[in-house]
C-alpha positions, 0 to 999 in steps of 0.5 A: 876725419873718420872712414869707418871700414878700411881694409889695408891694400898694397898693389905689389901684384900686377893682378890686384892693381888693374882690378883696383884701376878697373874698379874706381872707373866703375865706381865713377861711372855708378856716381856719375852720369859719365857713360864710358871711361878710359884710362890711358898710359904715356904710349897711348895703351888704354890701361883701363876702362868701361864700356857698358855693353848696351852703348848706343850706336852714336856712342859707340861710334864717338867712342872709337872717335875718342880711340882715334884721337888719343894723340891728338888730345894727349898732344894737347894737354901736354903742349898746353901743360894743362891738367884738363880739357874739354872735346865736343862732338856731336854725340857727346862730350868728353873730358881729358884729365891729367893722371898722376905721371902722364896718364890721361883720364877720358870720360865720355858724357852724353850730349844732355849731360852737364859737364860741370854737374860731373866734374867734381867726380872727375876731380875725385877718380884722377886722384884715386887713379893716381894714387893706385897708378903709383902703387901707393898702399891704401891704408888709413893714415894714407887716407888722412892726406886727402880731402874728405870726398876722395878718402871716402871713395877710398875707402869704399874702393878697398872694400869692394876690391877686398871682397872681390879678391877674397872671393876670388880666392887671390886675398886668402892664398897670400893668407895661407902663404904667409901662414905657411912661411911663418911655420917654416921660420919657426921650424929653421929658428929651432934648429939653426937659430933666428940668424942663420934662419932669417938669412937662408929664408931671404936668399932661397926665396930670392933664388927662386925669383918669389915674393914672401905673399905670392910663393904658388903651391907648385914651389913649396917642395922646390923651396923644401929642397933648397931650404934643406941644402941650405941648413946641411951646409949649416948645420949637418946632414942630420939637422938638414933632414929633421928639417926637410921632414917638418917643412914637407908635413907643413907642406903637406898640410897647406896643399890641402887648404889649397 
């Protein structure tokens, strides 16, 4: 099978998962004739969601029925240990479908709308959700575990996350971070040898509570300063300060790209 078009995405950031959770409800509701969508957590916290802006009154009003009802209708999939149910209102009709560990997918359709016509959909965006809600990476070899509908969706889905995040700037900062951070492996494998390079990298980085993709601009110079303590008690007062000035010009340079 062939999806042309991936681009690779993790969800170690917080930020980055509920945009990938926000945008495949938004993708449904585009193939569909689904109106409102609601992703739920195990303590009844709405996770996700999207609510059109013009909703209708009889809508609205059904939407926070479904709100109201959130226990009830989780209560009954679980005690019935089933993976879908349908509700029937007045105004409209909503499907409940089980979410990867518990979480609840509730689609709200007009009453004109067929269910039936939109359940494939449905099928294919509680997979995705699943996928993202485990924070599995999207990438193609994990495209290939799944049928053709929903690698496609997939693939569409990274796309159009991508481009947001890189607009957003989120995609090209962790860019220059590891840009950065290589330069700063370097400039420690030519003064104390990789070894010793790879242990005071791990241990500052883990010291200051920071991922290798996420370190903000505020903490390049806190990182310096440590980074420069560490290779004294290495290396020398000498080596810590040839070391201290390369890493800062390095720094120096990334707060412009910043």
């Amino acid at each position: 099978m062939q999806i042309p078009g991936v681009r690779d995405v993790t969800f170690e950031d917080v930020a980055v998962l509920k945009h990938a959770l926000d945008f495949e409800l938004r993708i449904m509701i585009e193939k569909s004739d689904i109106v409102v969508a609601l992703l739920v957590g195990l303590n009844g916290e709405v996770l996700a969601s999207y609510v059109p802006h013009d909703l209708s009154s009889d809508m609205y009003r059904l939407l926070n029925l479904v709100r109201a009802n959130i226990p009830f209708l989780r209560k009954e999939i679980t005690i019935g240990r089933i993976e879908q149910s349908i509700a029937r209102y007045g105004a409209g009709n909503v499907v409940v479908t089980r979410v990867g560990n518990g979480e609840l997918l509730l689609s709200v359709l007009n009453k004109d709308s067929s269910v039936t016509r939109n359940l494939p959909q449905i099928y294919t965006t509680a997979q995705i959700l699943s996928h993202i809600s485990n924070q599995e990476p999207i990438t193609k070899g994990k495209l290939v575990e799944y049928g053709e509908d929903v690698a496609e969706e997939l693939a569409e889905l990274t796309r159009r996350l991508y481009s947001e995040l890189e607009a957003k700037g989120t995609v090209g900062e962790k860019k220059k971070n590891e840009e950065v951070l290589t330069k700063f492996k370097a400039i420690l494998d030519s003064i104390v040898g990789q070894a010793e390079s790879d242990m005071i990298m791990v241990t500052n980085l883990n010291q200051l509570g920071i991922r290798t993709k996420q370190v903000l601009p505020a903490q390049w110079r806190q990182l310096v300063s440590q980074i420069r303590d560490s290779v004294q008690a290495k290396a020398g007062r000498h080596y810590a300060e040839i070391t201290e000035t390369r890493l800062l010009d390095v720094v120096v340079k990334s707060e412009e790209m910043f």
